[in-house]
KELO-496279 format. One line per field, with one value per residue (C-alpha): residue number from 1; residue in one letter; x, y, z. Coordinates in Angstrom, 1 decimal. Each point is the difference from the previous one (the first is absolute). Layout:
<pts>
seq [NUM | ...]
type [a | ...]
px [X | ...]
py [Y | ...]
pz [Z | ...]
</pts>
This chain:
<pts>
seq [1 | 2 | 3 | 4 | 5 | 6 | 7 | 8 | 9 | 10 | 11 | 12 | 13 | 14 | 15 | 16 | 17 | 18 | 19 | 20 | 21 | 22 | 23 | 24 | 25 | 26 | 27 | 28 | 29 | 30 | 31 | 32 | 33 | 34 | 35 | 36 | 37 | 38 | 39 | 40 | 41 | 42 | 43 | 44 | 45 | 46 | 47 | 48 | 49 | 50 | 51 | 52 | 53 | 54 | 55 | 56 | 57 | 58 | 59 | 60 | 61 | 62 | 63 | 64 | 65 | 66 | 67 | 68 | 69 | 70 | 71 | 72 | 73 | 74 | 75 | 76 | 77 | 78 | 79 | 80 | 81 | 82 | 83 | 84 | 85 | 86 | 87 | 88 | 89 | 90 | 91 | 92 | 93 | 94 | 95 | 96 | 97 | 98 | 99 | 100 | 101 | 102 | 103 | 104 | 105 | 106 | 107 | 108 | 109 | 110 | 111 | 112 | 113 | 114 | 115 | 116 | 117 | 118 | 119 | 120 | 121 | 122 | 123 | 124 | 125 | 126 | 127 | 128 | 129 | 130 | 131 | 132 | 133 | 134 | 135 | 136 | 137 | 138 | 139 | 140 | 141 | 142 | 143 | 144 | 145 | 146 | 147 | 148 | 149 | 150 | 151 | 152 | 153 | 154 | 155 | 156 | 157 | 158 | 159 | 160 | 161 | 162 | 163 | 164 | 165 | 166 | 167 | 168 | 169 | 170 | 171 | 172 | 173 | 174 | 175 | 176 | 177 | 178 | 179 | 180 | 181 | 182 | 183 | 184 | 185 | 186 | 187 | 188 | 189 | 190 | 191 | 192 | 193 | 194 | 195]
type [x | x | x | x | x | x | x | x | x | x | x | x | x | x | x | x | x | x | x | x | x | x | x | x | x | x | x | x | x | x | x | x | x | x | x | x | x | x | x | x | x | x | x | x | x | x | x | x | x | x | x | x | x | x | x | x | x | x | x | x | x | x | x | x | x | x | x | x | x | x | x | x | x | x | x | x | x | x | x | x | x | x | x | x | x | x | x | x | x | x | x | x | x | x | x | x | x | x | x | x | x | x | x | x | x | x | x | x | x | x | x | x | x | x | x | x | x | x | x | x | x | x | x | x | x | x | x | x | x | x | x | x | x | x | x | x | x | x | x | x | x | x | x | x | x | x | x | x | x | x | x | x | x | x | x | x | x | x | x | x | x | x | x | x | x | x | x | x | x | x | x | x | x | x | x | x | x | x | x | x | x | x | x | x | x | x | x | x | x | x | x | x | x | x | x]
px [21.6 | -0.5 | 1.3 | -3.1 | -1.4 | 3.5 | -1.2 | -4.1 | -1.3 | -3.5 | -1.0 | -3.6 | -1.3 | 0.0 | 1.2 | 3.7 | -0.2 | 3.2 | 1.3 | -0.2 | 3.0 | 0.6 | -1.0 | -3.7 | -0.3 | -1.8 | -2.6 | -1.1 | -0.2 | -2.3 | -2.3 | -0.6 | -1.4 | -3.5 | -2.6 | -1.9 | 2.7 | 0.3 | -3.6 | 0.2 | 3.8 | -0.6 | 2.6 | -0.6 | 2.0 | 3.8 | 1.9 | 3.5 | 1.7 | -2.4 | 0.6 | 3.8 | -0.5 | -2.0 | 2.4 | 3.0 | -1.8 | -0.9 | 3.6 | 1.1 | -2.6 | 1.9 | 2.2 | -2.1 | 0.4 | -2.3 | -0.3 | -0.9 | -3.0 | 0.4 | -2.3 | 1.3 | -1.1 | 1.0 | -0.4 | -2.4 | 0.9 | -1.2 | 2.5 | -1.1 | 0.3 | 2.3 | -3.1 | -0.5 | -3.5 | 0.0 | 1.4 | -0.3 | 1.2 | -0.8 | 1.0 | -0.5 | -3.5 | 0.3 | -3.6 | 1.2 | 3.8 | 1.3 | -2.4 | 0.9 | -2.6 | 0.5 | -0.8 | 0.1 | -1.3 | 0.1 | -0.7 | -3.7 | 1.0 | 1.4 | -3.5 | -2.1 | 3.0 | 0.5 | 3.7 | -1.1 | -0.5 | 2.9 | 2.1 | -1.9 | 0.6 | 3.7 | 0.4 | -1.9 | 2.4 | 3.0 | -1.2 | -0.3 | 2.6 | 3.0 | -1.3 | -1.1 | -3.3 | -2.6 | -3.1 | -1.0 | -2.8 | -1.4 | -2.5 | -2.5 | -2.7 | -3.4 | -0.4 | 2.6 | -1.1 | 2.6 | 2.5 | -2.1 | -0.5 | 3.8 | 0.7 | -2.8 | 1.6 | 2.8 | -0.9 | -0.4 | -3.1 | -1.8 | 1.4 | -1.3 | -1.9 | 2.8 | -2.2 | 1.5 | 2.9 | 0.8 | 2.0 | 2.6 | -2.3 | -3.1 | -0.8 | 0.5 | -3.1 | -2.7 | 2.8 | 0.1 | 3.4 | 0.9 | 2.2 | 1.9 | 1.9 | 3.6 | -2.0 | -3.5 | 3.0 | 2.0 | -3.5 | 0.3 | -3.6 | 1.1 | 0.7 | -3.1 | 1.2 | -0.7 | 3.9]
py [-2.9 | 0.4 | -2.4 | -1.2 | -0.4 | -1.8 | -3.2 | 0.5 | -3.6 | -0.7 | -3.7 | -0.8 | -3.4 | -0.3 | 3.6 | 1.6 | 3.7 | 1.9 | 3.1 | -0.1 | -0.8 | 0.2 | -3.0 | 0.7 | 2.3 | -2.3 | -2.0 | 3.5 | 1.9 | -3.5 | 0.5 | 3.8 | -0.9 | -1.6 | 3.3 | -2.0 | -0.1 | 3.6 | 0.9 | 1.7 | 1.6 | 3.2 | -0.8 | -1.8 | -2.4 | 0.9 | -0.5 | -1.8 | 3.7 | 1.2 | -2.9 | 0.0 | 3.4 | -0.7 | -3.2 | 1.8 | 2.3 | -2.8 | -1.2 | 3.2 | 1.0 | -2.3 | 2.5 | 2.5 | -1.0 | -0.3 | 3.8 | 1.1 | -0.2 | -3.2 | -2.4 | -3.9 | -2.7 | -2.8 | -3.7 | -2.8 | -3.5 | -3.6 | -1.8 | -3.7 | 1.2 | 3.3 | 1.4 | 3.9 | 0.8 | 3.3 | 3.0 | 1.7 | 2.3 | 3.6 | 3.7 | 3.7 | 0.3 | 2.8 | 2.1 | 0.0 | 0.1 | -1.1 | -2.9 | -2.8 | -3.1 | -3.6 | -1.4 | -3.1 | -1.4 | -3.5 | -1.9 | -1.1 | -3.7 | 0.3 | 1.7 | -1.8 | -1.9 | 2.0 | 0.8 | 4.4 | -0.6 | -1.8 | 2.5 | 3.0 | -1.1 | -1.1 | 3.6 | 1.9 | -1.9 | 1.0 | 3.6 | 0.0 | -1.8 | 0.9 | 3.3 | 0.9 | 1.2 | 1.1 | 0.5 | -1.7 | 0.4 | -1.3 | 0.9 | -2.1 | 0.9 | -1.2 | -2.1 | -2.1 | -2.2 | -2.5 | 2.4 | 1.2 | -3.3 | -0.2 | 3.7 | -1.2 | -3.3 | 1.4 | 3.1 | 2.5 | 2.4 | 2.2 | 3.7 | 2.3 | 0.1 | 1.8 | 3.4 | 3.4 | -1.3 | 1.9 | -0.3 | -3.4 | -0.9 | 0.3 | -3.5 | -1.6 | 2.3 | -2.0 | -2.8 | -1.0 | 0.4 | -2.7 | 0.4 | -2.8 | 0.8 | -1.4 | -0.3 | -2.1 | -2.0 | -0.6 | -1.1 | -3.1 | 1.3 | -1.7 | -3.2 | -1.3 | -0.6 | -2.9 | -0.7]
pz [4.2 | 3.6 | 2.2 | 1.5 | -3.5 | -0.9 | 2.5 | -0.5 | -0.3 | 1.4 | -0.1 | 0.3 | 0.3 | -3.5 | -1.6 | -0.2 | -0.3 | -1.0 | -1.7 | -3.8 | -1.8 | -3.8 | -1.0 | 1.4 | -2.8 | -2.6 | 2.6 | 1.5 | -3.1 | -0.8 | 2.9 | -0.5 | -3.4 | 1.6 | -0.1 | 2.6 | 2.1 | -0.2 | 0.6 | 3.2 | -0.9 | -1.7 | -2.7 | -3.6 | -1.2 | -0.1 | -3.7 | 0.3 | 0.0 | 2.5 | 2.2 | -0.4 | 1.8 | 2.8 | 0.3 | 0.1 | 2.8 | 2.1 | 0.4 | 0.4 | 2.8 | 2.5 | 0.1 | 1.9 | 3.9 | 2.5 | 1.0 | -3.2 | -2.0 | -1.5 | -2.0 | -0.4 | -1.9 | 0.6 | -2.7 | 1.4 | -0.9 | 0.9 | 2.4 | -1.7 | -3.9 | 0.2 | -2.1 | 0.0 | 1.0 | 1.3 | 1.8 | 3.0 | 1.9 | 2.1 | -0.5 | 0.2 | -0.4 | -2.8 | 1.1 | 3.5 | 1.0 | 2.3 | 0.4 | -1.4 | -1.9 | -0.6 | -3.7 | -1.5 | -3.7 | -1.4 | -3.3 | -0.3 | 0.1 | 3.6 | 1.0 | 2.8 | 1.4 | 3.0 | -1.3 | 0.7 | 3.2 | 0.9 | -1.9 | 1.6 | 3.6 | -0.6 | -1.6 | 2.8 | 2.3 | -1.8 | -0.2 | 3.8 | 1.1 | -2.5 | -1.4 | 3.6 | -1.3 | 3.0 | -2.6 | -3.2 | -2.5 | -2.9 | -2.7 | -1.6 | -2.3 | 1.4 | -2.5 | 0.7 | 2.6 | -0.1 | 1.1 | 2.6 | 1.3 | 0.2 | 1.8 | 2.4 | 0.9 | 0.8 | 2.2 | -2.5 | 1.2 | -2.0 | 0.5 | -2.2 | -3.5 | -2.4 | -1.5 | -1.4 | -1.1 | -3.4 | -2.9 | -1.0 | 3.3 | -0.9 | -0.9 | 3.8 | 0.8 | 1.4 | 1.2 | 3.4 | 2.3 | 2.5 | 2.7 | 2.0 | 2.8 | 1.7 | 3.2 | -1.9 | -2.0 | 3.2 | 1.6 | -2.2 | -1.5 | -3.4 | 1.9 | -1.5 | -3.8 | -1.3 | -0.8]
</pts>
């Protein structure tokens, strides 16, 4: 693991977000099994083997530094209960190297609570700030308001409408790209959240 991963601990008001470790295995495997959850993914629900995979890839993508194409994820939990709620993170975006997208998914009962947000801007702070990111975007499917809510609180802006993109891309055709600058973030334009 890279060094700067090695230390990564973002405290929120009420959320710790770290690196996954091994014993995150059984709580994330858990959340991916929600289809809801997954409705604006473009994957299906992962079987134990699957997930073991794509577990085993996310520990070993902290790995890849800074300079490289990288994707992290990074596991979301509750400060008060320890629960795991969620994950976050940003990356390579794969249709458009070297630009890179934040992400971020958690379990339907932790929906409405304002807990995205607050992961989102501590994450788009880190990605500035650490990964000394100048640009960052994010997709969101038109029909999902609430995360559109949360890119526009905190600065995100509308860049472009995602069309022609072909092949394992297909599906983000007809998504909307939003783009958040070092300089908007710097401006405190996210200063408003209601945490």
């Amino acid at each position: 693991m890279i060094e700067a991963l090695a230390v990564m601990r973002l405290e929120t008001e009420r959320l710790l977000i770290r690196p996954y470790i091994q014993s995150d295995l059984q709580e994330s495997f858990e959340l991916m099994q929600d289809p809801e959850v997954l409705t604006y993914m473009h994957m299906d629900v992962f079987s134990a083997e699957e997930y073991q995979g794509v577990f085993d890839w996310l520990i070993s993508s902290y790995n890849t530094p800074f300079d490289e194409a990288f994707k992290y994820s990074f596991a979301i939990r509750l400060k008060e209960s320890g629960a795991f709620i969620g994950w976050c993170g940003a990356g390579t975006l794969d249709f458009s190297p070297p630009d890179k997208e934040l992400y971020y998914l958690f379990g339907r009962e932790y929906w409405g609570r304002g807990y995205a947000a607050e992961a989102a801007a501590a994450m788009a702070e880190y990605a500035f700030g650490v990964i000394g990111l100048d640009r960052l975007y994010a997709k969101a499917d038109p029909r999902n308001t609430a995360s559109i809510k949360i890119l526009g609180r905190l600065g995100f802006t509308l860049d472009r409408v995602l069309e022609g993109l072909t092949e394992d891309y297909a599906d983000c055709n007809g998504e909307e790209m939003y783009v958040l600058t070092r300089e908007t973030m710097t401006r405190g334009v996210h200063n408003d959240k209601p945490f």
